[in-house]
BALOBA-1460 file (C-alpha; in Angstrom, 3 decimals):
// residues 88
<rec num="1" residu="x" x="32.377" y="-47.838" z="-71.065"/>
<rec num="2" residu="x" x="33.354" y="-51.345" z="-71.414"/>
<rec num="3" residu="x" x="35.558" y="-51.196" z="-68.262"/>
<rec num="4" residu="x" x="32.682" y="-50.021" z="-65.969"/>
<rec num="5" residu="x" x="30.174" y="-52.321" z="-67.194"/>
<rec num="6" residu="x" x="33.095" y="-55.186" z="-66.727"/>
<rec num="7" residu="x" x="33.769" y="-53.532" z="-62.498"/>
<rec num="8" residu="x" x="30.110" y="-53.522" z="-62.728"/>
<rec num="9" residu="x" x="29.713" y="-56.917" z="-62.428"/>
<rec num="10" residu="x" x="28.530" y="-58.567" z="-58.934"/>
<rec num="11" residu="x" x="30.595" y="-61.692" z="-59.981"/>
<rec num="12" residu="x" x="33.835" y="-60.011" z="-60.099"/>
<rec num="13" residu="x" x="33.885" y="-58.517" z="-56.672"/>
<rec num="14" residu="x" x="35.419" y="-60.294" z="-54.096"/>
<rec num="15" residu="x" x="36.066" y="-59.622" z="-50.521"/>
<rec num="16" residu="x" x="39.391" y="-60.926" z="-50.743"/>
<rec num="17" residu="x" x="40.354" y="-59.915" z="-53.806"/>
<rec num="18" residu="x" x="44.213" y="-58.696" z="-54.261"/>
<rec num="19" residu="x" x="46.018" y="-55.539" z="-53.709"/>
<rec num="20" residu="x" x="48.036" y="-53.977" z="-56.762"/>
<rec num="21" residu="x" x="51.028" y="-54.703" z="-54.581"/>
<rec num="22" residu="x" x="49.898" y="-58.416" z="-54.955"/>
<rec num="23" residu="x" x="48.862" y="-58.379" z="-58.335"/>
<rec num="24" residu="x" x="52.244" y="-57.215" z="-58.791"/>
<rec num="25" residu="x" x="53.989" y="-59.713" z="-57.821"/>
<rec num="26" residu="x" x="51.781" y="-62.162" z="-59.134"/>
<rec num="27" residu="x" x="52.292" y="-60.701" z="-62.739"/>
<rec num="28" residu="x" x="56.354" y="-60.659" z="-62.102"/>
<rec num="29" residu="x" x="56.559" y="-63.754" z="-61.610"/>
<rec num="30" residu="x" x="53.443" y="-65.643" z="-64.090"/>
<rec num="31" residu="x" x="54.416" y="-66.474" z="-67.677"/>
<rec num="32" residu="x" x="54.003" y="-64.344" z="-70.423"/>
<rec num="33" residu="x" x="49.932" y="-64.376" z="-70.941"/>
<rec num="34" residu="x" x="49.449" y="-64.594" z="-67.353"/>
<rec num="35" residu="x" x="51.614" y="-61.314" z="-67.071"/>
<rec num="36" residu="x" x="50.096" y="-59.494" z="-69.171"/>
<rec num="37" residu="x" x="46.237" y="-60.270" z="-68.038"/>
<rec num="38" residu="x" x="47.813" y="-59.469" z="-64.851"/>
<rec num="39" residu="x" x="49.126" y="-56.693" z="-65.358"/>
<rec num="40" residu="x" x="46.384" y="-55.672" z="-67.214"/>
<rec num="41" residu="x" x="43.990" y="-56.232" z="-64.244"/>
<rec num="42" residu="x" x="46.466" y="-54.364" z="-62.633"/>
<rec num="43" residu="x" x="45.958" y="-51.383" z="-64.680"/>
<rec num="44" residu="x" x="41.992" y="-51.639" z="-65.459"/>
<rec num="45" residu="x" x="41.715" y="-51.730" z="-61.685"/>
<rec num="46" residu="x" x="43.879" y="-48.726" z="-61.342"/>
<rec num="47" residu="x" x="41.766" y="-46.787" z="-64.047"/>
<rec num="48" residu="x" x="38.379" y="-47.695" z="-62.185"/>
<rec num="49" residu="x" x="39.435" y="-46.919" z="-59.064"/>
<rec num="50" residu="x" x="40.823" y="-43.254" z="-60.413"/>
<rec num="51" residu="x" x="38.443" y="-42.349" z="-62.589"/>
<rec num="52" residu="x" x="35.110" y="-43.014" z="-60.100"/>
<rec num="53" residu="x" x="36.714" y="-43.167" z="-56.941"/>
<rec num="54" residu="x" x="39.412" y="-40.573" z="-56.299"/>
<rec num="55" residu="x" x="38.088" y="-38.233" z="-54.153"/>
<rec num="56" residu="x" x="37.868" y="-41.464" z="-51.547"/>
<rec num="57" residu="x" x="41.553" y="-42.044" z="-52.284"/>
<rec num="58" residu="x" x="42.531" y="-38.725" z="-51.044"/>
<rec num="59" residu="x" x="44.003" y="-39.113" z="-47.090"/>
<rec num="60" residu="x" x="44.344" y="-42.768" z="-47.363"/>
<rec num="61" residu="x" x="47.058" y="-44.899" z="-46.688"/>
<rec num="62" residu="x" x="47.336" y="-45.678" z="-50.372"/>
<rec num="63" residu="x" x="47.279" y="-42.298" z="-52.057"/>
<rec num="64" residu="x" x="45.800" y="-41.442" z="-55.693"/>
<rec num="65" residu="x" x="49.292" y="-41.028" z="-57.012"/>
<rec num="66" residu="x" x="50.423" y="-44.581" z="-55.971"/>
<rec num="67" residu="x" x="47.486" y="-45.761" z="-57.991"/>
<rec num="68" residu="x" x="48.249" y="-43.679" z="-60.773"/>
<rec num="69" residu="x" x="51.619" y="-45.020" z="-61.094"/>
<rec num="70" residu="x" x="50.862" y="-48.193" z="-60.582"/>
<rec num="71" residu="x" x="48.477" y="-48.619" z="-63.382"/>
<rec num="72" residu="x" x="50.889" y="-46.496" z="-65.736"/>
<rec num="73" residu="x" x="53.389" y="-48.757" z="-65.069"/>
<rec num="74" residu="x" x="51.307" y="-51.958" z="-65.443"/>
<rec num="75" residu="x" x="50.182" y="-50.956" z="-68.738"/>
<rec num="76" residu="x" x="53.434" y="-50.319" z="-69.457"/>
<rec num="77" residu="x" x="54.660" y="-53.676" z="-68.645"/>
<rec num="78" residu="x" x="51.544" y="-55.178" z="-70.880"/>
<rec num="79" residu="x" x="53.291" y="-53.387" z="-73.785"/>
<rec num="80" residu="x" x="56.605" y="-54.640" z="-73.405"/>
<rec num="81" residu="x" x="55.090" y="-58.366" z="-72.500"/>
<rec num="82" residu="x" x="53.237" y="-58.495" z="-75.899"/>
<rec num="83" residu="x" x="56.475" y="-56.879" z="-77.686"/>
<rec num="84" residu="x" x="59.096" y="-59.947" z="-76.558"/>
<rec num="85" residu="x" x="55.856" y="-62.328" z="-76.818"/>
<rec num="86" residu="x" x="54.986" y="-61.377" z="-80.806"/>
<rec num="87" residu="x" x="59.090" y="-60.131" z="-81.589"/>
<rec num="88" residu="x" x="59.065" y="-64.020" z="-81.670"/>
């Protein structure tokens, strides 16, 4: 619930806000706790757009599965971020 009342919010949204390609990148190549709030923008986004907006996904240029793996992987890379980071 916390993630929808978070996309909820009129002062997130932003006309030019990135694509997960961009974010992407961005994360790759930000220090650690950029990377991982990155990345897990990356993923939250991912999630949101999945869970309440798939059906508008479906035909498009960027397909639900793209999104799917994207986010899977982004969380994945928040996991292994916070691993090196607290290994430490």
């Amino acid at each position: 619930m916390q993630l929808l009342s978070e996309r909820a919010r009129t002062d997130r949204r932003s006309v030019d806000a990135p694509t997960l390609a961009e974010l992407h990148g961005r994360a790759a190549h930000a220090e650690p706790s950029a990377r991982a709030a990155t990345y897990r923008e990356l993923g939250d986004r991912s999630l949101y757009q999945l869970g309440y907006f798939a059906e508008s996904l479906e035909g498009r240029v960027v397909p639900p599965d793209y999104v799917r793996s994207m986010g899977a992987a982004a969380y994945w890379q928040v996991d292994q971020v916070l691993k090196r980071w607290f290994a430490d």
